[in-house]
ChimeraX commands (.cxc) that place a marker at each C-alpha (Angstrom):
marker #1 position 125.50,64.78,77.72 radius 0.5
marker #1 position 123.00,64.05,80.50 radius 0.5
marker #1 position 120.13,66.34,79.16 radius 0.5
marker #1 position 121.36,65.74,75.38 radius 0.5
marker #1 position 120.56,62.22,76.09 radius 0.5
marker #1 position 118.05,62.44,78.70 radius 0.5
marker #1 position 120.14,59.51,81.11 radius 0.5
marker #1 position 121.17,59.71,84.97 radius 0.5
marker #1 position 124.82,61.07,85.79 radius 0.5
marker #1 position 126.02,57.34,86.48 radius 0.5
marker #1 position 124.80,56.52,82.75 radius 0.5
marker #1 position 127.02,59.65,81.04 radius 0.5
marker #1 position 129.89,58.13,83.61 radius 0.5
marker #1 position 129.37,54.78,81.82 radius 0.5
marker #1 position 129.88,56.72,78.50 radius 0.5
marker #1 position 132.52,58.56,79.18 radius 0.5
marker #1 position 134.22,55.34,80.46 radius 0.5
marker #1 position 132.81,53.42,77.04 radius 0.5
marker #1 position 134.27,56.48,74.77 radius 0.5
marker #1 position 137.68,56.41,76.63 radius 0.5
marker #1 position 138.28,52.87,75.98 radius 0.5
marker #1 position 137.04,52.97,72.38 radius 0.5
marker #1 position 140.58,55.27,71.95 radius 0.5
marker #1 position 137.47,58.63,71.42 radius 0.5
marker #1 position 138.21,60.32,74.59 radius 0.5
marker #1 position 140.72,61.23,76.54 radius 0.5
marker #1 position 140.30,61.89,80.30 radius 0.5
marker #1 position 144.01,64.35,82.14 radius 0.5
marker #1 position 143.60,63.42,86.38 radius 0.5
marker #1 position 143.13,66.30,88.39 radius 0.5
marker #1 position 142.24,68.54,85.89 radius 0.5
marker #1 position 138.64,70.82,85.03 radius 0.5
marker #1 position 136.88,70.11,82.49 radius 0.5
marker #1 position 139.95,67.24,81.40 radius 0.5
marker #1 position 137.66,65.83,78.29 radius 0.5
marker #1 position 139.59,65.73,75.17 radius 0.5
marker #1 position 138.32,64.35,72.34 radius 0.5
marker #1 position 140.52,62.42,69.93 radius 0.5
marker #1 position 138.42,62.60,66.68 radius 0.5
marker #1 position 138.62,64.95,64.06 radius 0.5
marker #1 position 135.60,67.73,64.52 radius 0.5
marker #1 position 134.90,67.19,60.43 radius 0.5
marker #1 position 134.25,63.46,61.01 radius 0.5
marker #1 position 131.45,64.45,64.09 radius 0.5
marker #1 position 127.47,64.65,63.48 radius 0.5
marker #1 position 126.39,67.95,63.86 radius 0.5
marker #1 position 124.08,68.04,67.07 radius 0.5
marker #1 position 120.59,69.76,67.12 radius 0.5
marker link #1:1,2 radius 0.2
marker link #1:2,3 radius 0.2
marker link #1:3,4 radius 0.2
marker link #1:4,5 radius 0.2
marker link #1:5,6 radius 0.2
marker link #1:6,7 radius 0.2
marker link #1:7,8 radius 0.2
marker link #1:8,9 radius 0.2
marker link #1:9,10 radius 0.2
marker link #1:10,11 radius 0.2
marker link #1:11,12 radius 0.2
marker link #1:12,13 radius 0.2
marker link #1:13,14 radius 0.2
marker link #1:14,15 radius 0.2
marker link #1:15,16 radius 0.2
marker link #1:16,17 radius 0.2
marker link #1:17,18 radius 0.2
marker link #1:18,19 radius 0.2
marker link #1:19,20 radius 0.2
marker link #1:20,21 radius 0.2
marker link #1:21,22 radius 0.2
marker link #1:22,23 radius 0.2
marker link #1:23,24 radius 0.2
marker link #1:24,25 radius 0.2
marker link #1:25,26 radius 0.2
marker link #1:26,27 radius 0.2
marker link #1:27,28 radius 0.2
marker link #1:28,29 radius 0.2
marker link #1:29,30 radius 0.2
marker link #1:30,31 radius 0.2
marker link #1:31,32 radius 0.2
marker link #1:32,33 radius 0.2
marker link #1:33,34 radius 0.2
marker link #1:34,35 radius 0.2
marker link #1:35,36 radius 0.2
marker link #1:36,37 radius 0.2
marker link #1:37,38 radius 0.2
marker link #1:38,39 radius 0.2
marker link #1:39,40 radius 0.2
marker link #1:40,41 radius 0.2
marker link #1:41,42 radius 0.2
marker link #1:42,43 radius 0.2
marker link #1:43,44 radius 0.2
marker link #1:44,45 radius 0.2
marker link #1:45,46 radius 0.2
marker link #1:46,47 radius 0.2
marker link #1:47,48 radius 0.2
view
């Protein structure tokens, strides 16, 4: 997300945070890689 959106670490945290509370994401404690996102891939952009 950082280079997608060229934006410091602390501004990707703030999105994460933003996406979480919008019901998008969902973040699993003390996990890797614990991103899981809550929306349906057909109803994503695609990303170039």
């Amino acid at each position: 997300m950082q280079r997608y959106f060229a934006v410091t670490a602390p501004s990707v945290h703030q999105m994460v945070l933003g996406l979480e509370r919008h019901g998008l994401l969902r973040r699993h404690a003390g996990r890797a890689r614990n991103l899981e996102v809550l929306v349906a891939p057909e109803a994503l952009p695609v990303l170039r």
